[in-house]
N, C-alpha and C positions, 0 to 999 in steps of 0.2 A: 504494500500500500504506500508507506512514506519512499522505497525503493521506484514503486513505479511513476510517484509521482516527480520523482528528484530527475527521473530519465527523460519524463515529459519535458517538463521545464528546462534541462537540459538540450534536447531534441528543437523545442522552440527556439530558445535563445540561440542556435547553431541554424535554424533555418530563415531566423529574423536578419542573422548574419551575412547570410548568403545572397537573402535579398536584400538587401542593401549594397552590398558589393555588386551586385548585378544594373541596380537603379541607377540611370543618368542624369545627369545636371541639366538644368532647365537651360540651353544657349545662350540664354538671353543673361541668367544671372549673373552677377558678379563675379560668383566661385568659377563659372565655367568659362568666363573672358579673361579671368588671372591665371586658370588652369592653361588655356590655350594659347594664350600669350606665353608661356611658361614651353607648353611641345612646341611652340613654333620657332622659338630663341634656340631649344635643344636639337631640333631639326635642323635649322641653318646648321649650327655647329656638329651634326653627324653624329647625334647623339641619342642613336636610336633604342635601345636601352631607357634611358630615359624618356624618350617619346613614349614607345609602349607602354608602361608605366603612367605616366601623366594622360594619356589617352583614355585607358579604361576608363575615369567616370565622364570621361566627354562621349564614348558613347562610336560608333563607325559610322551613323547616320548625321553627325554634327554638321553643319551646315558650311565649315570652311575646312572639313576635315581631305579635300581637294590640297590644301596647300600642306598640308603634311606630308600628304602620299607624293606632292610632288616632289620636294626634299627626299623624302627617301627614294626614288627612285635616279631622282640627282646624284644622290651621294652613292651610288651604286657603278656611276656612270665610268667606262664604257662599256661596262660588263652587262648592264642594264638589258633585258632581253628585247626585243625589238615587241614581241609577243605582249610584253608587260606594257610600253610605251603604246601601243595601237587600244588594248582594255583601259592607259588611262584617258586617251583620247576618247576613245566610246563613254566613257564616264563624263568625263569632264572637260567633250569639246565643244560647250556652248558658254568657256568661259575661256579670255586669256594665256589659265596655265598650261591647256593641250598645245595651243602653236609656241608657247615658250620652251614647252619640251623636245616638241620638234627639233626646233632650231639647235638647242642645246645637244641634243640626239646625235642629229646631221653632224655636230663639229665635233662631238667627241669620238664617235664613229668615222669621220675621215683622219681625225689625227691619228687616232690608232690604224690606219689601214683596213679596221673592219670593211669591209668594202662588202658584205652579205647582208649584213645585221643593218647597213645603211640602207640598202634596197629593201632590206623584208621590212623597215617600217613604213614602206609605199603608199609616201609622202609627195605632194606638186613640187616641182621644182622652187628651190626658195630665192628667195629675194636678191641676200645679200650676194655678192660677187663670190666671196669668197667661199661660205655656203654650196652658191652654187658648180664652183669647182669641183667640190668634195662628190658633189650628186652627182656630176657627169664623170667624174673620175668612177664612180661606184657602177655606174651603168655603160661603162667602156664596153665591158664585155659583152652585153645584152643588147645593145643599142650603138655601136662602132659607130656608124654613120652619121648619125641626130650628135652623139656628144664630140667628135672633129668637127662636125659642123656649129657646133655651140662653143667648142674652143678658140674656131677661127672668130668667131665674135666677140668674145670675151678679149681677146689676143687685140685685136685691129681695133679695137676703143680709144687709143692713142691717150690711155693713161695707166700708170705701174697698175699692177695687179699684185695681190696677195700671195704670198708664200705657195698655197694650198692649190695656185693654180699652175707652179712651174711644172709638174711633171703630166699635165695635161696638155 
């Protein structure tokens, strides 16, 4: 009797526990903008560890939890799967950080000579010059023609060009 009832009481207070560690912070509160200001400082600095950590009461549905996953797959970069980068773009390309990733993709991916992982994130040609060096250098193999003929442009602009375009 007083056995079963000390195992209840116990039993609750270990399932009260449970749900509360499961329960998230309201976005909007104070706790959850000092928490996220907190993963997003830890994130810049690669400090994923303590992101996961500071995360759990923000919850995976948090409404800027887009810029965490973007740091972490940042800080991953160039090993970053192209796979990974296309699911955050599906997630999160009706905001800023999908073409920032891109771009950031594109140059960590040409500096390394990944030249697969830059095609498999089949991406538009980008903007910048230098950018688009890496892209045409990445589709030499697949598209010979299109990227000599994107080089002779690049080339005949009658202004230096970036590092990333000399062996193009």
């Amino acid at each position: 009797s007083l056995s079963i009832l000390c195992r209840l009481l116990i039993g609750g207070v270990l399932l009260l526990g449970s749900a509360s560690s499961l329960a998230t912070l309201d976005p909007a509160s104070p706790e959850a903008i000092d928490t996220f200001r907190q993963a997003l400082q830890a994130a810049r600095n690669n400090q994923f560890t303590r992101v996961d950590a500071l995360q759990k009461p923000l919850g995976r549905q948090h409404p800027l939890q887009g810029y965490l996953e973007f740091h972490r797959l940042r800080g991953g970069m160039p090993n970053t799967s192209p796979n990974q980068i296309r699911a955050f773009r599906k997630t999160y390309g009706d905001t800023p950080l999908a073409d920032s990733l891109d771009r950031l993709a594109i140059g960590r991916y040409g500096a390394a000579n990944n030249w697969s992982a830059l095609r498999g994130l089949q991406t538009p040609l980008p903007v910048s010059v230098e950018l688009q060096c890496y892209w045409w250098r990445a589709h030499l193999e697949t598209r010979r023609a299109d990227a000599l003929a994107a080089a002779a442009e690049i080339w005949l602009s009658g202004h230096s060009r970036p590092d990333s375009c000399d062996p193009l």
